[in-house]
N, CA, C and O atoms as a printed pandas DataFrame, in Angstrom:
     atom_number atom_name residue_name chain_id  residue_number  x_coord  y_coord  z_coord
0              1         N          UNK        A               1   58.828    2.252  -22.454
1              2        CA          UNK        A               1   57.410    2.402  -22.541
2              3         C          UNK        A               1   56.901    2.975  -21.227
3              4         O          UNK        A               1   57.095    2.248  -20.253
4              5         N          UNK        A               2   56.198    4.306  -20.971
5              6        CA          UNK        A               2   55.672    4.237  -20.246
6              7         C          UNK        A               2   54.249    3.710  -19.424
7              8         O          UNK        A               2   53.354    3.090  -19.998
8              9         N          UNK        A               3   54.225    4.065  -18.038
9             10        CA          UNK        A               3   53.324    3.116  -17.146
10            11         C          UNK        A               3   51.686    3.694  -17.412
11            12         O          UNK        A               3   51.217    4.465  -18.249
12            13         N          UNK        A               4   51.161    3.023  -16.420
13            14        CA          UNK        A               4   49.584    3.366  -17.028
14            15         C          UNK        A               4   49.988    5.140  -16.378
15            16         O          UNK        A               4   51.052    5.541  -15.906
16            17         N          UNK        A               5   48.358    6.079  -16.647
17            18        CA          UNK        A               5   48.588    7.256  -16.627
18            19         C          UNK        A               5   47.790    7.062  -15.608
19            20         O          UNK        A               5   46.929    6.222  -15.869
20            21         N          UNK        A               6   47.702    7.670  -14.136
21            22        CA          UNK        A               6   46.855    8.031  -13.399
22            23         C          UNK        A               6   45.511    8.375  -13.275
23            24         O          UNK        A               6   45.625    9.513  -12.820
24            25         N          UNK        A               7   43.997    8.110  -13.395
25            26        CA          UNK        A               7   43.224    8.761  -13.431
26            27         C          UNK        A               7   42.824    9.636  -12.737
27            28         O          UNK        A               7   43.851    9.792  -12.077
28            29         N          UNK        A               8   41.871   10.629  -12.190
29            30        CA          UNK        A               8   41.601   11.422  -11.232
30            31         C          UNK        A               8   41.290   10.493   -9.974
31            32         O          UNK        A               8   40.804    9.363   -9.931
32            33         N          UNK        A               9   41.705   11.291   -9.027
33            34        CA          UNK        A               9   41.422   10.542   -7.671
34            35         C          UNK        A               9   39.659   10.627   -7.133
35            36         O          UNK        A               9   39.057   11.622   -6.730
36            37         N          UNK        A              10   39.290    9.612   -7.255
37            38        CA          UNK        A              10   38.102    9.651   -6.636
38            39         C          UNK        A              10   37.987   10.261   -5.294
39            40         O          UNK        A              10   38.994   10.456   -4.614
40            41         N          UNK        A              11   36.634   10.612   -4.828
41            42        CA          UNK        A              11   36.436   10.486   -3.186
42            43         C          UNK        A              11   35.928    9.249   -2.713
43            44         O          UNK        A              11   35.235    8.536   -3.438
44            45         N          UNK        A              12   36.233    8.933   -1.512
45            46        CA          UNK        A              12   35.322    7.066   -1.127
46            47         C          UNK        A              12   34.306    7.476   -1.298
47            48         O          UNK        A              12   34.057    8.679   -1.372
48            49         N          UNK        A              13   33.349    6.408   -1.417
49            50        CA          UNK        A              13   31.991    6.587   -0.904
50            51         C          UNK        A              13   31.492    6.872    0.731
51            52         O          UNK        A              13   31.916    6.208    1.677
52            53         N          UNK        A              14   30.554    7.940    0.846
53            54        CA          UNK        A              14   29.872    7.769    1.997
54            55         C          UNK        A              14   29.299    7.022    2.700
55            56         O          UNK        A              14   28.070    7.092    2.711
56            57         N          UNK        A              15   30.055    5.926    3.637
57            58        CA          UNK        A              15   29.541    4.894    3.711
58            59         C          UNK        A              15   28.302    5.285    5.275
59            60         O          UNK        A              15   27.357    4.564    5.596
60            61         N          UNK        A              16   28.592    6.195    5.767
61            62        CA          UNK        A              16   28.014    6.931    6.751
62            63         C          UNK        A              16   28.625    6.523    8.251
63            64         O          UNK        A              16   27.812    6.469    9.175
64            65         N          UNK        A              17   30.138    6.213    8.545
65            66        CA          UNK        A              17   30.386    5.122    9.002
66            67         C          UNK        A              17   32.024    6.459    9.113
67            68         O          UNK        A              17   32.489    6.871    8.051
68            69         N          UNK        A              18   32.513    6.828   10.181
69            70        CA          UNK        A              18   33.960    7.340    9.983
70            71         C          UNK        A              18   34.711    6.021   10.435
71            72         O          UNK        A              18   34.295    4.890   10.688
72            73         N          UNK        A              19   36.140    6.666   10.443
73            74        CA          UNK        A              19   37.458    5.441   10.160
74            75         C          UNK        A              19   37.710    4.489   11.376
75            76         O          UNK        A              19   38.506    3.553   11.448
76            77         N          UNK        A              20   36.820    4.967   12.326
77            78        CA          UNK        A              20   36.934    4.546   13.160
78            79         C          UNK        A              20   35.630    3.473   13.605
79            80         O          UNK        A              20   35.584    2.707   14.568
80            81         N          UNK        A              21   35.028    3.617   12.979
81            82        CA          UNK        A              21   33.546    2.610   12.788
82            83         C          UNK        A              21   32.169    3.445   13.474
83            84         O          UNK        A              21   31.163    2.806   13.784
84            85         N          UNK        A              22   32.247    4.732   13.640
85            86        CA          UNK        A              22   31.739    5.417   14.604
86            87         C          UNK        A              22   30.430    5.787   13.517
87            88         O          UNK        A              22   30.826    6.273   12.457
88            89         N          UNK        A              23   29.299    5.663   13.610
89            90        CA          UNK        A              23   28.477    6.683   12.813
90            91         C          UNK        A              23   28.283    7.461   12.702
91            92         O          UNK        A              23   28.184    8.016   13.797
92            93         N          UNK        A              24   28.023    8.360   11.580
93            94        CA          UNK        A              24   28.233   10.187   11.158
94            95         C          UNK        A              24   26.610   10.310   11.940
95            96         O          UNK        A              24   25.669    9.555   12.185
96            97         N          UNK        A              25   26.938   11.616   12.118
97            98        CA          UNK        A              25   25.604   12.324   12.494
98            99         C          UNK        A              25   24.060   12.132   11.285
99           100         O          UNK        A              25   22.901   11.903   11.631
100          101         N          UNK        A              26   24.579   12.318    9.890
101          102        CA          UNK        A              26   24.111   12.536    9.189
102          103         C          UNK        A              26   23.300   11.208    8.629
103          104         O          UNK        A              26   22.175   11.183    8.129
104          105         N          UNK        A              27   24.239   10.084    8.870
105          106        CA          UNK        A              27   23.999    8.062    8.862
106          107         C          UNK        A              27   22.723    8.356    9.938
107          108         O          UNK        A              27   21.578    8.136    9.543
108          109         N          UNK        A              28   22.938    8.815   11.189
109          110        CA          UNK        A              28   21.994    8.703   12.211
110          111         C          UNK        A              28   20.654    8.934   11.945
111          112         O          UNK        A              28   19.680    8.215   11.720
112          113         N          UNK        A              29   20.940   10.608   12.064
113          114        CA          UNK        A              29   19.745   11.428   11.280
114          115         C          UNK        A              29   18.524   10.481   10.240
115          116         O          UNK        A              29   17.338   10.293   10.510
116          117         N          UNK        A              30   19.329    9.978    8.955
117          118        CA          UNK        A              30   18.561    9.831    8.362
118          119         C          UNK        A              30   17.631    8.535    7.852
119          120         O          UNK        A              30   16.667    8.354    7.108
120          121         N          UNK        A              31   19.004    7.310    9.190
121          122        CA          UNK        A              31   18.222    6.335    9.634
122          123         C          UNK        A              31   17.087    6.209   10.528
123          124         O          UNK        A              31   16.438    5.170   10.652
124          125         N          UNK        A              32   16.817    7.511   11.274
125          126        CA          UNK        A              32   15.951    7.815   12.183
126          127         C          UNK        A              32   14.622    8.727   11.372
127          128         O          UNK        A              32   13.507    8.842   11.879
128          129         N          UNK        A              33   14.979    9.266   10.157
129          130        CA          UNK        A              33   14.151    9.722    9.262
130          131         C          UNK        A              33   13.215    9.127    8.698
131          132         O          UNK        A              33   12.045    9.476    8.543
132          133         N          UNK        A              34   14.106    7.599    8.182
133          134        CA          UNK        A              34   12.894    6.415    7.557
134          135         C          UNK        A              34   12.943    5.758    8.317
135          136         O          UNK        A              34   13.099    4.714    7.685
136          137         N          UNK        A              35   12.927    5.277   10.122
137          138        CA          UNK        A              35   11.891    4.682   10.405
138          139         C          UNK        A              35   10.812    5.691   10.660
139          140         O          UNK        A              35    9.694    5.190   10.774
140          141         N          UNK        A              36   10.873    6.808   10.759
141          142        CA          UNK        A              36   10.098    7.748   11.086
142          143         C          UNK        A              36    8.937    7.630   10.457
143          144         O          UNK        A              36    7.866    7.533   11.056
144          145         N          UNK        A              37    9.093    7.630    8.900
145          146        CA          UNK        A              37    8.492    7.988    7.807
146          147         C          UNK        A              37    7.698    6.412    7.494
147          148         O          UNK        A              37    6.600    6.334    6.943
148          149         N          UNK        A              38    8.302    5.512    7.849
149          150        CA          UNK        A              38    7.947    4.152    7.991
150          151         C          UNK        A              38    6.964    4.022    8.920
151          152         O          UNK        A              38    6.007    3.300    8.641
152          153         N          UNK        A              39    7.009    4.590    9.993
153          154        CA          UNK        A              39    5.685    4.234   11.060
154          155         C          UNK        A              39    4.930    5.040   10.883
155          156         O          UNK        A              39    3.887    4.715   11.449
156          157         N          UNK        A              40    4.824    6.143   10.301
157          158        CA          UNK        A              40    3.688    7.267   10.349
158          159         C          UNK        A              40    2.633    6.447    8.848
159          160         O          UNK        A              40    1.419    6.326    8.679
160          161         N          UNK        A              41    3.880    6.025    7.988
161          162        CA          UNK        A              41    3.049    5.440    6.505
162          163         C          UNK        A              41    2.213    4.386    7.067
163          164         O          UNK        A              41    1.101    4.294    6.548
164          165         N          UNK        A              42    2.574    3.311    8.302
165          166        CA          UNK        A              42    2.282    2.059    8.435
166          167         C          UNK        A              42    1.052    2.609    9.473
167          168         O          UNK        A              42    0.222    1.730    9.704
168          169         N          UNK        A              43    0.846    3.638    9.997
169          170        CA          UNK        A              43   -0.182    3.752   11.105
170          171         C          UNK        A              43   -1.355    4.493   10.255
171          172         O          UNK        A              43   -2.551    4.376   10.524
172          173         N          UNK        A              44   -0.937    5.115    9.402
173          174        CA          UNK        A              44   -2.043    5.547    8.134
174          175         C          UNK        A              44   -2.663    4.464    7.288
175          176         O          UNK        A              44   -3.803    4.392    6.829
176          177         N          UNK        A              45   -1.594    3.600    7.187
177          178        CA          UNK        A              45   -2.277    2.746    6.298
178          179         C          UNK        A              45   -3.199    1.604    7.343
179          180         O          UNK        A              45   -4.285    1.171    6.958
180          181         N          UNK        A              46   -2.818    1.349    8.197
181          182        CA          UNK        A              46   -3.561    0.393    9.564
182          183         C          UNK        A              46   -4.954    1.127    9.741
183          184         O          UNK        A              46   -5.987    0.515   10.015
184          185         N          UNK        A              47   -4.869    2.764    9.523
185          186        CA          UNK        A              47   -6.058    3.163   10.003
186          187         C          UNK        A              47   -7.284    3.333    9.043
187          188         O          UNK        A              47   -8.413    3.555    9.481
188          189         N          UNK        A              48   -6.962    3.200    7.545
189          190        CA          UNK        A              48   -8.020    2.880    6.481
190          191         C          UNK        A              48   -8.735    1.501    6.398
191          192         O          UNK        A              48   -9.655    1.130    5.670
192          193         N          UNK        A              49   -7.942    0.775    7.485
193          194        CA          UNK        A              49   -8.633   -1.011    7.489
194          195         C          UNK        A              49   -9.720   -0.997    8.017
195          196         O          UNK        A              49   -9.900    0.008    8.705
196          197         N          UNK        A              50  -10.772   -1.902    7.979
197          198        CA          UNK        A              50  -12.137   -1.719    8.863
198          199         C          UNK        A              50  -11.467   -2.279   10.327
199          200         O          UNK        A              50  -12.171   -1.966   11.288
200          201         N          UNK        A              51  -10.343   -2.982   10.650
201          202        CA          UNK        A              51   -9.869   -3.223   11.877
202          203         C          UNK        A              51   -9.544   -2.059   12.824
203          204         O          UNK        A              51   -9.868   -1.793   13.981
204          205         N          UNK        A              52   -8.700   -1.404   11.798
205          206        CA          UNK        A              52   -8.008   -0.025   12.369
206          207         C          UNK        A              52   -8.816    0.722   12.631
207          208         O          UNK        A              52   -8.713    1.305   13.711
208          209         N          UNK        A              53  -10.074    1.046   11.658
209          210        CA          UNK        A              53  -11.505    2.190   11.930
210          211         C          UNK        A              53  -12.475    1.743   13.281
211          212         O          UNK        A              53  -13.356    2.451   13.769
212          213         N          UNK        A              54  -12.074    0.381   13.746
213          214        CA          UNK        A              54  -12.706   -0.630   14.112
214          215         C          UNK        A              54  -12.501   -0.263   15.800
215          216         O          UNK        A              54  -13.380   -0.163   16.655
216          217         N          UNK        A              55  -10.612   -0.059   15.980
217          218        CA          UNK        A              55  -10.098   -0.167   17.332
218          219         C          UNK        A              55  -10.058    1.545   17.459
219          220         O          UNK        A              55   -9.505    1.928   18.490
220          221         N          UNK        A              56  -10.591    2.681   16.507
221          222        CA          UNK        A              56   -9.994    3.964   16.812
222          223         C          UNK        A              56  -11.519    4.443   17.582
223          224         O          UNK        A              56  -11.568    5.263   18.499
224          225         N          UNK        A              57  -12.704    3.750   17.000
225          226        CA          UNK        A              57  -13.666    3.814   17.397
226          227         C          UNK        A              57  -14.132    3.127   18.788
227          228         O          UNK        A              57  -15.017    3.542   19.536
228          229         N          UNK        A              58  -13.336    1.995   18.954
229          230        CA          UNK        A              58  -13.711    1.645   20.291
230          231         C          UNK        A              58  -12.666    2.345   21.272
231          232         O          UNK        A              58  -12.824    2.317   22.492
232          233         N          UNK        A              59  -11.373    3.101   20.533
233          234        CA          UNK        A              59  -10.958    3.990   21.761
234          235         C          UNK        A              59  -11.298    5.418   22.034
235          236         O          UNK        A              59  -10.684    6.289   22.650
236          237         N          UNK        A              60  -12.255    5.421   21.511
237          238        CA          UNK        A              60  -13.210    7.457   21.613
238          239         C          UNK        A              60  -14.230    6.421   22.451
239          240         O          UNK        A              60  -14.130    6.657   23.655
240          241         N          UNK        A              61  -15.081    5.457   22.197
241          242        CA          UNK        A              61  -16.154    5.359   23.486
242          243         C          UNK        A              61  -15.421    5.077   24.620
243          244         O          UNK        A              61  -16.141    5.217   25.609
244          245         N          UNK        A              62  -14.146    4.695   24.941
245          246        CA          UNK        A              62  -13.690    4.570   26.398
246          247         C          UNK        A              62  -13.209    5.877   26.382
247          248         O          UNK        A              62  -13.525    6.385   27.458
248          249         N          UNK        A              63  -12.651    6.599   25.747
249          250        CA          UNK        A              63  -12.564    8.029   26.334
250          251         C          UNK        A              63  -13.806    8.587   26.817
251          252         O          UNK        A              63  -13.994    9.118   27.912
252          253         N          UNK        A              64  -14.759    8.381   25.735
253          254        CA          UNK        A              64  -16.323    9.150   26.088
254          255         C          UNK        A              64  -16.577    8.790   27.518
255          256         O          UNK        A              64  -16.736    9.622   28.412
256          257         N          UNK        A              65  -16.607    7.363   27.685
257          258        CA          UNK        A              65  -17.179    6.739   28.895
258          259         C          UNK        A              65  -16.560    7.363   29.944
259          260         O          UNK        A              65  -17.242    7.870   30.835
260          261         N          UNK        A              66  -14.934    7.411   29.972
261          262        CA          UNK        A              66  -14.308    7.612   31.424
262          263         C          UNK        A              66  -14.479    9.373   31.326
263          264         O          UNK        A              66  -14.334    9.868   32.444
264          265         N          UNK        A              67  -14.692   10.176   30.478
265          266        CA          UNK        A              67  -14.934   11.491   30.752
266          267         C          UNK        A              67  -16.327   12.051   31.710
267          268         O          UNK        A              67  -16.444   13.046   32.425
268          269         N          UNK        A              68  -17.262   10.975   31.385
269          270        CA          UNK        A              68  -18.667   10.920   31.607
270          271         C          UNK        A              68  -18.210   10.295   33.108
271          272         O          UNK        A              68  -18.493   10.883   34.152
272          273         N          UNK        A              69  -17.598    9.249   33.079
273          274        CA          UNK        A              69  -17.518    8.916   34.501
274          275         C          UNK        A              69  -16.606    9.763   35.672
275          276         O          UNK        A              69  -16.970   10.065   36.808
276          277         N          UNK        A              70  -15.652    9.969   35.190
277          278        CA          UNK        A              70  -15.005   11.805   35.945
278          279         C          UNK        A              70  -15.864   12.495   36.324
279          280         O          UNK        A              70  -16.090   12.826   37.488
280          281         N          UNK        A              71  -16.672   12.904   34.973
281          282        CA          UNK        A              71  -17.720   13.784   35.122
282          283         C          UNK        A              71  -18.464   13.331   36.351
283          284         O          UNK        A              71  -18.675   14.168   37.229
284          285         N          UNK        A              72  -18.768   12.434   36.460
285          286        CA          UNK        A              72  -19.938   11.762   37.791
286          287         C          UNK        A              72  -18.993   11.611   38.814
287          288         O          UNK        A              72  -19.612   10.736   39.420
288          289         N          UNK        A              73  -18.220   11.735   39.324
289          290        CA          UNK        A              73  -17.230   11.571   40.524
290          291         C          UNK        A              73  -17.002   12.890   40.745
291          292         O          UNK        A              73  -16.719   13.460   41.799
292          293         N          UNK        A              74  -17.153   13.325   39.640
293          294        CA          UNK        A              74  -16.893   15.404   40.203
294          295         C          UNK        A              74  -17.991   15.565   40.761
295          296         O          UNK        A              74  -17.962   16.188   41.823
296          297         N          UNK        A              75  -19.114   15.147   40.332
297          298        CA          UNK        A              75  -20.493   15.637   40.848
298          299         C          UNK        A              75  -20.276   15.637   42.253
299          300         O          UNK        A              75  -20.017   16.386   43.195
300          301         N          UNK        A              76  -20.518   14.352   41.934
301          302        CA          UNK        A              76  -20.540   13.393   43.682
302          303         C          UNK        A              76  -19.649   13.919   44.715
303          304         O          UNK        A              76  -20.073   13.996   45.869
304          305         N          UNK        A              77  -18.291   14.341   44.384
305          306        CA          UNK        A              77  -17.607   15.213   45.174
306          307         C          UNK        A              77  -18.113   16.441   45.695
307          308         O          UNK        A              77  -18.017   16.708   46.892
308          309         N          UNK        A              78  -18.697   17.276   44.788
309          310        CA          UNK        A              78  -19.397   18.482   44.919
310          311         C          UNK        A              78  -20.431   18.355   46.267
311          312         O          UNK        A              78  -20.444   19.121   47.231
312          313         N          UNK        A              79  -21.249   17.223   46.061
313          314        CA          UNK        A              79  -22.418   16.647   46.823
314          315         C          UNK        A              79  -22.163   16.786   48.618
315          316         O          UNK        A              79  -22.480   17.386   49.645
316          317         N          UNK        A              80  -21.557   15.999   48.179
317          318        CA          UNK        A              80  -20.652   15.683   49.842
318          319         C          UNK        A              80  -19.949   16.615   50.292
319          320         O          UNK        A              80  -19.578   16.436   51.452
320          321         N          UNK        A              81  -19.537   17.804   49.677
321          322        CA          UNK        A              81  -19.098   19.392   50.406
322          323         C          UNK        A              81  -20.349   20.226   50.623
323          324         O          UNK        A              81  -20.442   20.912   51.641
324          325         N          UNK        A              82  -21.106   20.205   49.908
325          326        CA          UNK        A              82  -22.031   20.720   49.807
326          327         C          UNK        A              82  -23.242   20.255   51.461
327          328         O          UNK        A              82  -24.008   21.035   52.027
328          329         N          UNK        A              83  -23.050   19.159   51.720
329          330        CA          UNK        A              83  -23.825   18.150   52.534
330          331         C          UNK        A              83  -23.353   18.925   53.856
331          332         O          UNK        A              83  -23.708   18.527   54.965
């Protein structure tokens, strides 16, 4: 009687991982893809909250403020060459 018949040889799976335990470029890549894609979703979604609309707005009046206050230290510099 003969033995079982061979099936086709599979390929392994891509475990993303070579024989040596080393990670493929490609494992890297695309673990670095979704956190990527993970923080850009999570900072979009933070910024539709009235918290998030809340802290984006109180960081444009400290920009406003310290531009305005530059602005007044340039003056004042001007002043005192001018003097």
């Amino acid at each position: 009687m003969p033995g079982p018949v061979p099936g086709p040889v599979s390929e392994p799976a891509d475990t993303g991982y070579t024989a040596a335990g080393v990670p493929t470029f490609d494992a890297v890549r695309e673990k670095i893809e979704t956190r990527y894609g993970t923080a850009i979703g999570a900072s979009e979604l933070a910024a539709e909250t009235p918290e998030g609309r809340s802290i984006e707005e109180q960081y444009e009046k400290r920009q406003q403020a310290a531009a305005e206050r530059l602005q007044q230290i340039r003056e004042s510099m001007h002043k005192t060459d001018d003097a």
